[in-house]
PDB file of N, CA, C, O and CB in Angstrom:
ATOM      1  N   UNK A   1      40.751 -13.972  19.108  1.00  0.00           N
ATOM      2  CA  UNK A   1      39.741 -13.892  18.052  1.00  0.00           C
ATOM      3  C   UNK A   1      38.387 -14.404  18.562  1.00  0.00           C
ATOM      4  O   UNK A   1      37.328 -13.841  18.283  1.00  0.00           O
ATOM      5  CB  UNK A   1      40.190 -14.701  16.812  1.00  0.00           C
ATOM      6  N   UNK A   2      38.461 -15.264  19.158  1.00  0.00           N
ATOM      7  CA  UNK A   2      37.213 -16.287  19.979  1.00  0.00           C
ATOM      8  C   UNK A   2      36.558 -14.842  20.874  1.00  0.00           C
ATOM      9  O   UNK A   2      35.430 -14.360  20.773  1.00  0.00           O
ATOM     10  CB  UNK A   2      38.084 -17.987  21.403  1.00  0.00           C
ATOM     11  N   UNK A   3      37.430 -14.498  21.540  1.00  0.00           N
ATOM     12  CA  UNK A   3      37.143 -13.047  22.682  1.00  0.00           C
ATOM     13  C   UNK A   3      36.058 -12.291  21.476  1.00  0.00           C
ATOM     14  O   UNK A   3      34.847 -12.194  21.673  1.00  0.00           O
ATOM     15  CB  UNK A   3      39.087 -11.709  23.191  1.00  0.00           C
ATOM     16  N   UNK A   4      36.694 -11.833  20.320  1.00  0.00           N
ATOM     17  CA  UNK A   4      36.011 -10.980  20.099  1.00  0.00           C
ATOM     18  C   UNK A   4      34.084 -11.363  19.334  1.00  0.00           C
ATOM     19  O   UNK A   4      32.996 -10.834  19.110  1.00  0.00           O
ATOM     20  CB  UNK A   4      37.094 -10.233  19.278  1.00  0.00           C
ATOM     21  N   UNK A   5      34.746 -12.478  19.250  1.00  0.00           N
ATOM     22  CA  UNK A   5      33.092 -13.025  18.610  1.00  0.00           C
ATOM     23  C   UNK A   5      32.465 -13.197  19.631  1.00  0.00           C
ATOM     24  O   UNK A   5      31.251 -13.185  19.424  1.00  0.00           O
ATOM     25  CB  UNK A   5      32.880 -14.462  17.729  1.00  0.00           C
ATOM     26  N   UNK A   6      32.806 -13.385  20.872  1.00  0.00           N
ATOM     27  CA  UNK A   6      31.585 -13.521  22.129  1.00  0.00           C
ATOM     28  C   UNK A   6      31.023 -12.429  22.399  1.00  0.00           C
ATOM     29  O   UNK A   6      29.806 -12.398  22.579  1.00  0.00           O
ATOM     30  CB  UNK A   6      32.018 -13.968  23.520  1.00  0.00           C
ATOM     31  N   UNK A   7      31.914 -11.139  22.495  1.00  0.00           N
ATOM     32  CA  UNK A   7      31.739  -9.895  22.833  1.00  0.00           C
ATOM     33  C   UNK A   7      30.501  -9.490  21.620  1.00  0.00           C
ATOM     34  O   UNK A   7      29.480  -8.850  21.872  1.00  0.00           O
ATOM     35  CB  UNK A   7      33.268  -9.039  22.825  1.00  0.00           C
ATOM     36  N   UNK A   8      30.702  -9.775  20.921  1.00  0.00           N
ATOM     37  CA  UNK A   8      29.702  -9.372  19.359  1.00  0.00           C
ATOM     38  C   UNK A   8      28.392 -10.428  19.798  1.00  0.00           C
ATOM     39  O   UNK A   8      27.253 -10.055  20.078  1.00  0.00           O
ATOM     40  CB  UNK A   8      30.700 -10.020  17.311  1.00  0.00           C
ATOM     41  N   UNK A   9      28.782 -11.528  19.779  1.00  0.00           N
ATOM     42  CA  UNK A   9      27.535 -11.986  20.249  1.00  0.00           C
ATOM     43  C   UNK A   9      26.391 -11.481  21.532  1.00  0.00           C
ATOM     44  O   UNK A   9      25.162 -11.412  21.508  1.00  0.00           O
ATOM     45  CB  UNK A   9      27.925 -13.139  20.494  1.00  0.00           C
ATOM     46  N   UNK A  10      27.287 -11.205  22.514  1.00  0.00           N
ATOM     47  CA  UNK A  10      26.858 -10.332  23.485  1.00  0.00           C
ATOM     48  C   UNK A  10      26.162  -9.433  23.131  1.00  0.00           C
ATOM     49  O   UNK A  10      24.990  -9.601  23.468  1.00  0.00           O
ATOM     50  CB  UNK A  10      27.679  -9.840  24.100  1.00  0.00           C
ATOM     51  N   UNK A  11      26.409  -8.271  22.435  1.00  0.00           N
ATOM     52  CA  UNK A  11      25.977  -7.085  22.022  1.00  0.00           C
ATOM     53  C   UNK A  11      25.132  -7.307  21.103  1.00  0.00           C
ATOM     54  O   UNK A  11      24.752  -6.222  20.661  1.00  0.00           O
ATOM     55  CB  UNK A  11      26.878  -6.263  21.645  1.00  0.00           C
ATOM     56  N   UNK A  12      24.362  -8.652  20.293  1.00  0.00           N
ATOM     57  CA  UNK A  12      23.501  -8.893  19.656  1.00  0.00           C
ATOM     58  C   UNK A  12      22.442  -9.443  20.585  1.00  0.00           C
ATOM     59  O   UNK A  12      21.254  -9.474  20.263  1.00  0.00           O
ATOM     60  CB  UNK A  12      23.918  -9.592  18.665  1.00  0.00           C
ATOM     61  N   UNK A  13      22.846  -9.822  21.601  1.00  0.00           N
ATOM     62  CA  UNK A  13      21.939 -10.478  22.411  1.00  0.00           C
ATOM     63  C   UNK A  13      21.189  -9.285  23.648  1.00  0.00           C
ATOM     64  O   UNK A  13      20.044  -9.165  24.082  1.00  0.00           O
ATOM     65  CB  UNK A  13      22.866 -11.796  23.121  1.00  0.00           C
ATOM     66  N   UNK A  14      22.499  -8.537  23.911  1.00  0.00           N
ATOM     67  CA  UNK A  14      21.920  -6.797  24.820  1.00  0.00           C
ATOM     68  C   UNK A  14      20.572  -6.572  24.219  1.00  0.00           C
ATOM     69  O   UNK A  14      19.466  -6.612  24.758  1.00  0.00           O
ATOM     70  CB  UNK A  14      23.049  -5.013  24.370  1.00  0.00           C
ATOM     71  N   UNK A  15      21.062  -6.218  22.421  1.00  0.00           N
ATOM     72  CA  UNK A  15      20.318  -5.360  21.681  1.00  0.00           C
ATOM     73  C   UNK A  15      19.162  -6.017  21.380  1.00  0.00           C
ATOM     74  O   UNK A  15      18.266  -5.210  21.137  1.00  0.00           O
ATOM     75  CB  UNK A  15      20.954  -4.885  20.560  1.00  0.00           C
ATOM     76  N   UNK A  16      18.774  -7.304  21.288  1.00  0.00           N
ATOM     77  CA  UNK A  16      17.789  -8.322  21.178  1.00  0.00           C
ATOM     78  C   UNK A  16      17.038  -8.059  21.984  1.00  0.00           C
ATOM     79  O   UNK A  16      15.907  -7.771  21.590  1.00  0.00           O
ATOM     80  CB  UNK A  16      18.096  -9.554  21.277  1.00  0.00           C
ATOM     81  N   UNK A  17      17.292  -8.037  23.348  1.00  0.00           N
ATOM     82  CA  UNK A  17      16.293  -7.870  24.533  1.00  0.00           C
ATOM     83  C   UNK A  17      16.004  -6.679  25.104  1.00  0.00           C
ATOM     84  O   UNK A  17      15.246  -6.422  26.039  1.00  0.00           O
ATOM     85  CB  UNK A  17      16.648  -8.552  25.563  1.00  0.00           C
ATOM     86  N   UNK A  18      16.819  -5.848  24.315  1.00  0.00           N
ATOM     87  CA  UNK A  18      16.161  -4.010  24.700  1.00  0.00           C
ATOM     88  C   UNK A  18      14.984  -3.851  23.791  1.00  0.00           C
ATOM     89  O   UNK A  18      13.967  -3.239  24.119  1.00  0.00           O
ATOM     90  CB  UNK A  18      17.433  -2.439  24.210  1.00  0.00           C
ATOM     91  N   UNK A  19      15.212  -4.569  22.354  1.00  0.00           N
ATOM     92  CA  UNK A  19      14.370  -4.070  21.946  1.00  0.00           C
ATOM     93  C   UNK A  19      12.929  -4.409  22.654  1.00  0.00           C
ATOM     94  O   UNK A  19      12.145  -3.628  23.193  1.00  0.00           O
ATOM     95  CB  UNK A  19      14.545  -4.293  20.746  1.00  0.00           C
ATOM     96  N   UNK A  20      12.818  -6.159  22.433  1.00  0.00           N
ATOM     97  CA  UNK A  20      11.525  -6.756  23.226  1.00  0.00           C
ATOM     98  C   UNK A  20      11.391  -5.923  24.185  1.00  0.00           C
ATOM     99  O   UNK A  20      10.264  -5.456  24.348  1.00  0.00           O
ATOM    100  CB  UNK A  20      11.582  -8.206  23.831  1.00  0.00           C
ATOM    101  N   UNK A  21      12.190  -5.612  24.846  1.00  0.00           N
ATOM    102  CA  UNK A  21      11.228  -4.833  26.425  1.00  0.00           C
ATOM    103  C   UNK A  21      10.529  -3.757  25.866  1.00  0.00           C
ATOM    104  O   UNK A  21       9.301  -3.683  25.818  1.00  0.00           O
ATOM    105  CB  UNK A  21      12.303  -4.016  27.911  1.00  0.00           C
ATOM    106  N   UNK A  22      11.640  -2.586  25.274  1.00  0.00           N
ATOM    107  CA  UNK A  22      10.536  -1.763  24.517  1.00  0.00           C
ATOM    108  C   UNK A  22       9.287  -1.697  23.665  1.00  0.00           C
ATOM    109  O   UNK A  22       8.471  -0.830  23.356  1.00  0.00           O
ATOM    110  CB  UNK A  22      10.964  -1.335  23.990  1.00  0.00           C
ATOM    111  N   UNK A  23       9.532  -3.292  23.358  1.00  0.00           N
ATOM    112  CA  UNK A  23       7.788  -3.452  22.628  1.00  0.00           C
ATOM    113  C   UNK A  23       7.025  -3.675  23.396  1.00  0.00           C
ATOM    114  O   UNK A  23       5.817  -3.462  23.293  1.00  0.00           O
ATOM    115  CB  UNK A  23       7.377  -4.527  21.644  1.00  0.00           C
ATOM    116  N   UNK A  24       7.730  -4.255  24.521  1.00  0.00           N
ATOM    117  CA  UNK A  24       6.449  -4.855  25.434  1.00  0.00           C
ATOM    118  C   UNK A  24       5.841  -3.872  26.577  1.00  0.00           C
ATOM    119  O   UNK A  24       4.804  -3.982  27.231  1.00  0.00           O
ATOM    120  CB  UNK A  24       6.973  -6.256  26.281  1.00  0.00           C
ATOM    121  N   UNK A  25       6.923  -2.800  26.590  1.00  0.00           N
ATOM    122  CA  UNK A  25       6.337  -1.482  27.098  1.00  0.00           C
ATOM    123  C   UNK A  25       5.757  -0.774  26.421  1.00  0.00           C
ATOM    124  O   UNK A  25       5.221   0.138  27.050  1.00  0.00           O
ATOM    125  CB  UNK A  25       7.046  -0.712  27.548  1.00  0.00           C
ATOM    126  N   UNK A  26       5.524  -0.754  24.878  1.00  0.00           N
ATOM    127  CA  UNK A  26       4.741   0.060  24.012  1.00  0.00           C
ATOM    128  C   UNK A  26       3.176  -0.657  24.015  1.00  0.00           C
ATOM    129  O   UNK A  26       2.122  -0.020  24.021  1.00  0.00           O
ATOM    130  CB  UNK A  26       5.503   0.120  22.449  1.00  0.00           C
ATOM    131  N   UNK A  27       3.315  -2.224  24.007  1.00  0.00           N
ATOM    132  CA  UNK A  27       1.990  -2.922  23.903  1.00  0.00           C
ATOM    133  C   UNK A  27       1.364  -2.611  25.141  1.00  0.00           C
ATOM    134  O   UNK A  27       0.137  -2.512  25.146  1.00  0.00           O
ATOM    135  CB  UNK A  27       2.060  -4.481  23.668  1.00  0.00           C
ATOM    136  N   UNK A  28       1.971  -2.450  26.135  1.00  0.00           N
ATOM    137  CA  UNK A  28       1.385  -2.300  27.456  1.00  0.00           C
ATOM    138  C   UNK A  28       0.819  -0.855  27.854  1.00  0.00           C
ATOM    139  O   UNK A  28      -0.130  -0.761  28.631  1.00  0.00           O
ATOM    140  CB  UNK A  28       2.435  -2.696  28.434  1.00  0.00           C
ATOM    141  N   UNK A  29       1.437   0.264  27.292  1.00  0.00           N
ATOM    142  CA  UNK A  29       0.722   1.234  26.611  1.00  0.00           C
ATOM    143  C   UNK A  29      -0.291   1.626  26.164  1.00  0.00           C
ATOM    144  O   UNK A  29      -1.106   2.428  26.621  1.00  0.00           O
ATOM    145  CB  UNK A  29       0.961   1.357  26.056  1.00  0.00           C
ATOM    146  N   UNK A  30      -0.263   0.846  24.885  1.00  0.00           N
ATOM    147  CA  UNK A  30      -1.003   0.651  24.420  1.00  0.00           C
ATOM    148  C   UNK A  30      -2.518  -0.201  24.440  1.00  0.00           C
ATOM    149  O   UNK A  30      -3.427  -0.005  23.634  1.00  0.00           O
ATOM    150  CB  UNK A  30      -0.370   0.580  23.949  1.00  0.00           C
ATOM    151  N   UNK A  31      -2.537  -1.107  25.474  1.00  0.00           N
ATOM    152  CA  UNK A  31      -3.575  -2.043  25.627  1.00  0.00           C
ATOM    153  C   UNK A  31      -4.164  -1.851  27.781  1.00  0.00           C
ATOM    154  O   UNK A  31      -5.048  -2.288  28.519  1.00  0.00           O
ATOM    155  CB  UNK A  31      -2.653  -3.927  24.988  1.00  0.00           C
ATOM    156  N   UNK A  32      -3.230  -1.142  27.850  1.00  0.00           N
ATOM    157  CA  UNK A  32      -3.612  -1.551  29.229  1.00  0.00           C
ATOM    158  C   UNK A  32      -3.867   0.060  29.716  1.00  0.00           C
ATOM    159  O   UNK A  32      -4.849   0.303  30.418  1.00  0.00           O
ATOM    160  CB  UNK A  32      -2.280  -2.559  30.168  1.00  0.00           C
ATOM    161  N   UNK A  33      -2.931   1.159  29.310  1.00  0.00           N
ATOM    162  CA  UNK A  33      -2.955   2.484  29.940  1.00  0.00           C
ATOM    163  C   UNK A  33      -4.008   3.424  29.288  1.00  0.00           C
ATOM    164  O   UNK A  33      -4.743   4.216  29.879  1.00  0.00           O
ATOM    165  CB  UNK A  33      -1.551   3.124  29.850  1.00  0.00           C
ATOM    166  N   UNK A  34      -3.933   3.171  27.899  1.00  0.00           N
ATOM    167  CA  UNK A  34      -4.966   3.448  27.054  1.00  0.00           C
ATOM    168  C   UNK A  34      -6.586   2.725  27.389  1.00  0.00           C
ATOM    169  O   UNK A  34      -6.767   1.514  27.262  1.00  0.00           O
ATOM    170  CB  UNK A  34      -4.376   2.998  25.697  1.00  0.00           C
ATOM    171  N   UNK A  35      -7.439   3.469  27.729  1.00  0.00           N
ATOM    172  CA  UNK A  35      -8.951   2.210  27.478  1.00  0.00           C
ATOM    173  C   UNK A  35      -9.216   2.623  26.085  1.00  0.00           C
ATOM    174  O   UNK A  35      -8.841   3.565  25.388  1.00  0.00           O
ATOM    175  CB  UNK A  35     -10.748   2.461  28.646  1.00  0.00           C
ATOM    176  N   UNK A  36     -10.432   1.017  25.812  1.00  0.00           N
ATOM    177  CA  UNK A  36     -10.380   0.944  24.712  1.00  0.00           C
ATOM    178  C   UNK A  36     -11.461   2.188  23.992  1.00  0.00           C
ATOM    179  O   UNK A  36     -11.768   2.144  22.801  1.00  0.00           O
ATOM    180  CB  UNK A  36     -10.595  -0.484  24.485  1.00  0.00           C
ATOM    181  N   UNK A  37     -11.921   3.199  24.876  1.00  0.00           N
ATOM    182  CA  UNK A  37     -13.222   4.275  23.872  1.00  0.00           C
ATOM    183  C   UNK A  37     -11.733   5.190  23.395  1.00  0.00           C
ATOM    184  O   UNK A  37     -11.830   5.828  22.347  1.00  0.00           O
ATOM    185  CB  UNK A  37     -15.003   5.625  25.188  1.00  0.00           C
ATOM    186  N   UNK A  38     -10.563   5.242  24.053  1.00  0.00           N
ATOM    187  CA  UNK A  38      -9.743   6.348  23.127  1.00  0.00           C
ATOM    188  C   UNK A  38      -9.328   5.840  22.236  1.00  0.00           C
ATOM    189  O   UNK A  38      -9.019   6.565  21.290  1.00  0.00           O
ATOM    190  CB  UNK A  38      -8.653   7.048  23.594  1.00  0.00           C
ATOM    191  N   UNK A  39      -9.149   4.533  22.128  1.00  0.00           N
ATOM    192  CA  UNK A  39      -8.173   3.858  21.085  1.00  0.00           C
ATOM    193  C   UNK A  39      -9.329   3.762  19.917  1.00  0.00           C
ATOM    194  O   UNK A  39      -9.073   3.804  18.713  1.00  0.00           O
ATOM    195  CB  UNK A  39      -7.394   2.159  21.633  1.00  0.00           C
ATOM    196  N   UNK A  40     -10.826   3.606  20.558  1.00  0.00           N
ATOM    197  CA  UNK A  40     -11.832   3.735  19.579  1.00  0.00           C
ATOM    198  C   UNK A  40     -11.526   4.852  18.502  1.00  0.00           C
ATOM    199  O   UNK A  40     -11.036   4.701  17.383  1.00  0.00           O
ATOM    200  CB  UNK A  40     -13.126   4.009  20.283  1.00  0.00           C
ATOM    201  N   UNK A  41     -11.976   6.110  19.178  1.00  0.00           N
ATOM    202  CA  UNK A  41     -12.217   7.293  18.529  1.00  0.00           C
ATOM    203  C   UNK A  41     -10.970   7.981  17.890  1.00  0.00           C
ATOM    204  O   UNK A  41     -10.958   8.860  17.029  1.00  0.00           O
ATOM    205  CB  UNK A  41     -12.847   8.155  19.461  1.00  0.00           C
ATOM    206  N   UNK A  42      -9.865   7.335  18.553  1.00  0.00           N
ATOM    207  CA  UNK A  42      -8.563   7.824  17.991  1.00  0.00           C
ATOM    208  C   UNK A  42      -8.891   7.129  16.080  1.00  0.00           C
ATOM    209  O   UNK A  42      -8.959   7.821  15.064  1.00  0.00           O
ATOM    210  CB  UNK A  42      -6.874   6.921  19.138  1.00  0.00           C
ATOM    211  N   UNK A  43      -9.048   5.389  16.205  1.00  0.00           N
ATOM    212  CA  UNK A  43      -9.481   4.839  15.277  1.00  0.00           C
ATOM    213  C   UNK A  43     -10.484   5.565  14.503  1.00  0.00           C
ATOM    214  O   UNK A  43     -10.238   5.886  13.341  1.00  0.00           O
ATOM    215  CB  UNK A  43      -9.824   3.788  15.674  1.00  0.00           C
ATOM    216  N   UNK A  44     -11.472   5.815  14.997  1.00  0.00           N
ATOM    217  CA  UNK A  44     -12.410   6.913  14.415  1.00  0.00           C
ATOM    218  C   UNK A  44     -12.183   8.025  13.337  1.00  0.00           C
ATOM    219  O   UNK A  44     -12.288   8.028  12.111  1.00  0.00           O
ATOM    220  CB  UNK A  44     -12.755   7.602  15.420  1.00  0.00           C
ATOM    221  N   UNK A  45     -11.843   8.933  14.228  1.00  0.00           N
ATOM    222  CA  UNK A  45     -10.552  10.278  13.934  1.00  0.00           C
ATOM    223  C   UNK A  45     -10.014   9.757  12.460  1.00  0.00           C
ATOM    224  O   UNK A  45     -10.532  10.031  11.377  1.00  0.00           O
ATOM    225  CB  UNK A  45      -8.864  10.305  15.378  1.00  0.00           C
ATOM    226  N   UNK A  46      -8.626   8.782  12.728  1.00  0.00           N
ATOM    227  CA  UNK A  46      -8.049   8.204  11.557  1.00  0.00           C
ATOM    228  C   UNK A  46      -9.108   7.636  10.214  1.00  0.00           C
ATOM    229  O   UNK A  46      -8.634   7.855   9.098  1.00  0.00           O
ATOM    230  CB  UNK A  46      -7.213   7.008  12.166  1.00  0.00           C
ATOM    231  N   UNK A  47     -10.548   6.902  10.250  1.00  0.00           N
ATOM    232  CA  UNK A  47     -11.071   7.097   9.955  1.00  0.00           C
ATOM    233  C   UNK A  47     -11.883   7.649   9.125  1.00  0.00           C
ATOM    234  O   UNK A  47     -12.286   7.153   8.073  1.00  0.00           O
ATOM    235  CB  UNK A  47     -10.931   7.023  10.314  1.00  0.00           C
ATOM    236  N   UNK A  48     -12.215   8.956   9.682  1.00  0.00           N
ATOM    237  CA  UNK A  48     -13.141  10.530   9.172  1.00  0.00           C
ATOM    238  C   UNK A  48     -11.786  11.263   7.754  1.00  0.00           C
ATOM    239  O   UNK A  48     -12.046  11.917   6.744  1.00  0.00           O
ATOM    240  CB  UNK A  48     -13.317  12.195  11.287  1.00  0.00           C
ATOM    241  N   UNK A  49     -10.177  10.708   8.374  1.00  0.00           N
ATOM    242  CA  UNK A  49      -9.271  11.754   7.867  1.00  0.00           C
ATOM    243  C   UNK A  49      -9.209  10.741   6.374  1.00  0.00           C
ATOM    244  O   UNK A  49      -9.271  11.206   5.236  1.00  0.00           O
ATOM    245  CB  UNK A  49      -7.580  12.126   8.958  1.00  0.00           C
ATOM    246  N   UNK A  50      -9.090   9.451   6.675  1.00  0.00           N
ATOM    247  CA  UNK A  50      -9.029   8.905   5.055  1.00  0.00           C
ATOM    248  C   UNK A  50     -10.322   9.294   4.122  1.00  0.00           C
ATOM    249  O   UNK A  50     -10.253   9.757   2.984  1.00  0.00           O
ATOM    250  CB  UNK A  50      -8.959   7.130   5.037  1.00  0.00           C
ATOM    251  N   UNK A  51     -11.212   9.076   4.673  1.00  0.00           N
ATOM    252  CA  UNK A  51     -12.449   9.225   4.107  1.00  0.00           C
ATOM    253  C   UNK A  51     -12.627  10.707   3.110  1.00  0.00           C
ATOM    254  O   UNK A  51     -13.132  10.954   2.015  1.00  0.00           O
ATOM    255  CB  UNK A  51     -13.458   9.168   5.376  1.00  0.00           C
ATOM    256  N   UNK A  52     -11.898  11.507   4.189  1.00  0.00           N
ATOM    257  CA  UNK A  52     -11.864  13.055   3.629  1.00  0.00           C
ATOM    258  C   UNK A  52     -10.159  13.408   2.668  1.00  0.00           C
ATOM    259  O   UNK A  52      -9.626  14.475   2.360  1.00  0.00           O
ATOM    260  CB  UNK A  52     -12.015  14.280   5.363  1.00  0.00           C
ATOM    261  N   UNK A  53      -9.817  12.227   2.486  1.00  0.00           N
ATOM    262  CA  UNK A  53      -8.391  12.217   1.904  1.00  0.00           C
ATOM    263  C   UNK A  53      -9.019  11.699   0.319  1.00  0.00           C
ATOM    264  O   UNK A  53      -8.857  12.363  -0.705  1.00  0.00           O
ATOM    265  CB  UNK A  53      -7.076  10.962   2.865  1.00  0.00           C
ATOM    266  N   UNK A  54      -9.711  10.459   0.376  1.00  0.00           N
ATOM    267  CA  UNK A  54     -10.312   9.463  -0.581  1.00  0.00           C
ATOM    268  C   UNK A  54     -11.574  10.878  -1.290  1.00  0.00           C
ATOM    269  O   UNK A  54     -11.979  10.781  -2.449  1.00  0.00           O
ATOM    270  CB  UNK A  54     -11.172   7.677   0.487  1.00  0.00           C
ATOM    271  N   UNK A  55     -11.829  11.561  -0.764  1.00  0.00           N
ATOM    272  CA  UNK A  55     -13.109  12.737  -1.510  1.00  0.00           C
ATOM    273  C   UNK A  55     -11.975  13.229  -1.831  1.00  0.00           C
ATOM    274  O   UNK A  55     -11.609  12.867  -2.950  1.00  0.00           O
ATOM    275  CB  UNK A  55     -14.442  13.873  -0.616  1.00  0.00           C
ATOM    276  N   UNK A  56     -11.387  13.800  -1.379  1.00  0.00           N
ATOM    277  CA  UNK A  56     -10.453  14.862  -2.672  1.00  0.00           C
ATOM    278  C   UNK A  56     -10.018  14.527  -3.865  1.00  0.00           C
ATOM    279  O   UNK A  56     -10.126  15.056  -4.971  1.00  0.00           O
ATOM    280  CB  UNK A  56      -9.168  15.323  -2.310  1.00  0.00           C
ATOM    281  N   UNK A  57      -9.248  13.081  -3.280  1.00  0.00           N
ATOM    282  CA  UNK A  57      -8.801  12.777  -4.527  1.00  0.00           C
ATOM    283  C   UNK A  57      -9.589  12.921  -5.680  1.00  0.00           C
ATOM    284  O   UNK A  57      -9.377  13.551  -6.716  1.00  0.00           O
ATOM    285  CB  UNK A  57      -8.429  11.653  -4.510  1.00  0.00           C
ATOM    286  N   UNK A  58     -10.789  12.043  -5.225  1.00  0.00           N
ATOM    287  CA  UNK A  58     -12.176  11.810  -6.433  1.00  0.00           C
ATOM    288  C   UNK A  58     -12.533  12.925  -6.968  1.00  0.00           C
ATOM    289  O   UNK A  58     -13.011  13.029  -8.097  1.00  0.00           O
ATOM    290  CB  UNK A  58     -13.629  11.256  -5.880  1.00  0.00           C
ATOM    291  N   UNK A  59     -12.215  14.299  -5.791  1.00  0.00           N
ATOM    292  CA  UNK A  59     -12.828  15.221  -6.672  1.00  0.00           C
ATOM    293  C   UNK A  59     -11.469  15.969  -7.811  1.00  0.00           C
ATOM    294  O   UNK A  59     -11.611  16.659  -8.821  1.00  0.00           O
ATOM    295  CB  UNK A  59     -13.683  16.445  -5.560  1.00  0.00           C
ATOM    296  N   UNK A  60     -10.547  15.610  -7.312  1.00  0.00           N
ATOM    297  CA  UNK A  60      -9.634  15.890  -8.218  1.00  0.00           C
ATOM    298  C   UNK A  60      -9.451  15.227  -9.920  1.00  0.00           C
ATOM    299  O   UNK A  60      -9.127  15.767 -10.978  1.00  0.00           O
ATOM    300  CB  UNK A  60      -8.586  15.599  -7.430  1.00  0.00           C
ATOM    301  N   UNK A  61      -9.841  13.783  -9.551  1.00  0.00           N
ATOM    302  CA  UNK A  61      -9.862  13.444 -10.307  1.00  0.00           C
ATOM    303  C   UNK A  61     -10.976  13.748 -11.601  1.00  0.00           C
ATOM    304  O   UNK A  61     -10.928  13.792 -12.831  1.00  0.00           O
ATOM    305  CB  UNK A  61      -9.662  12.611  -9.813  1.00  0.00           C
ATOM    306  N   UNK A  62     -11.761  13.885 -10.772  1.00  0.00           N
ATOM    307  CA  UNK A  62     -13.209  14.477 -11.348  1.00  0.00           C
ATOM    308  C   UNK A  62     -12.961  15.754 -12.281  1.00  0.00           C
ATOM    309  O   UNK A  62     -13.376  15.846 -13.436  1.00  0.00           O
ATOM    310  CB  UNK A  62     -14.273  14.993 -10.008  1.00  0.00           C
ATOM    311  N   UNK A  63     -12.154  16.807 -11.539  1.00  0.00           N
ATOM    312  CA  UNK A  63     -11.896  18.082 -12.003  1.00  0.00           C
ATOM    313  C   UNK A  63     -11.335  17.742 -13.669  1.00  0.00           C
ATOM    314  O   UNK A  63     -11.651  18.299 -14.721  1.00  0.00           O
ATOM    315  CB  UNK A  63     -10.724  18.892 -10.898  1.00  0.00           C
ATOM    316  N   UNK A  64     -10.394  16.611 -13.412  1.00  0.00           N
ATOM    317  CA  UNK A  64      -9.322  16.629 -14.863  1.00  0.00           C
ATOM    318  C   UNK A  64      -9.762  15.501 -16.018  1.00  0.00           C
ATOM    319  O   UNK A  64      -9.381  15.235 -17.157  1.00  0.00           O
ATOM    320  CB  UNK A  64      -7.508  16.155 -14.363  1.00  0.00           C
ATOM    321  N   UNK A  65     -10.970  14.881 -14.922  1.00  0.00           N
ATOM    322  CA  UNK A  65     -11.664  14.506 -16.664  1.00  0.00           C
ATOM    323  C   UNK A  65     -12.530  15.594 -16.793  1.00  0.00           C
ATOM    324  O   UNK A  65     -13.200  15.733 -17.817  1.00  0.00           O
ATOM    325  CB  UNK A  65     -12.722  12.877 -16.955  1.00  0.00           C
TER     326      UNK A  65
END
């Protein structure tokens, strides 16, 4: 019974540290492979699209009063 709770613990501890690596390969990605004018304009981009999400609505709303 002892066997099998180590083994479980194990496999919480695998899965613990796959994940971290994968974040820390996504942050590294993200901060180091990326410069920061794409991450700008990407920001940008996202940006322009709410802005033009937030007018519709208004004008929708507009329409139904």
């Amino acid at each position: 019974m002892s066997s099998r709770i180590n083994l479980f613990g194990q496999h919480i501890w695998y899965s613990c540290t796959f994940a971290l690596i994968v974040s820390f390969i996504y942050f590294l990605n993200v901060f180091v492979v990326l410069r920061p004018n794409v991450v700008y304009l990407n920001l940008k981009v996202g940006d322009v699209r709410f802005l033009k999400s937030i007018r519709e609505s208004s004008k929708v709303e507009h329409f139904e009063v």
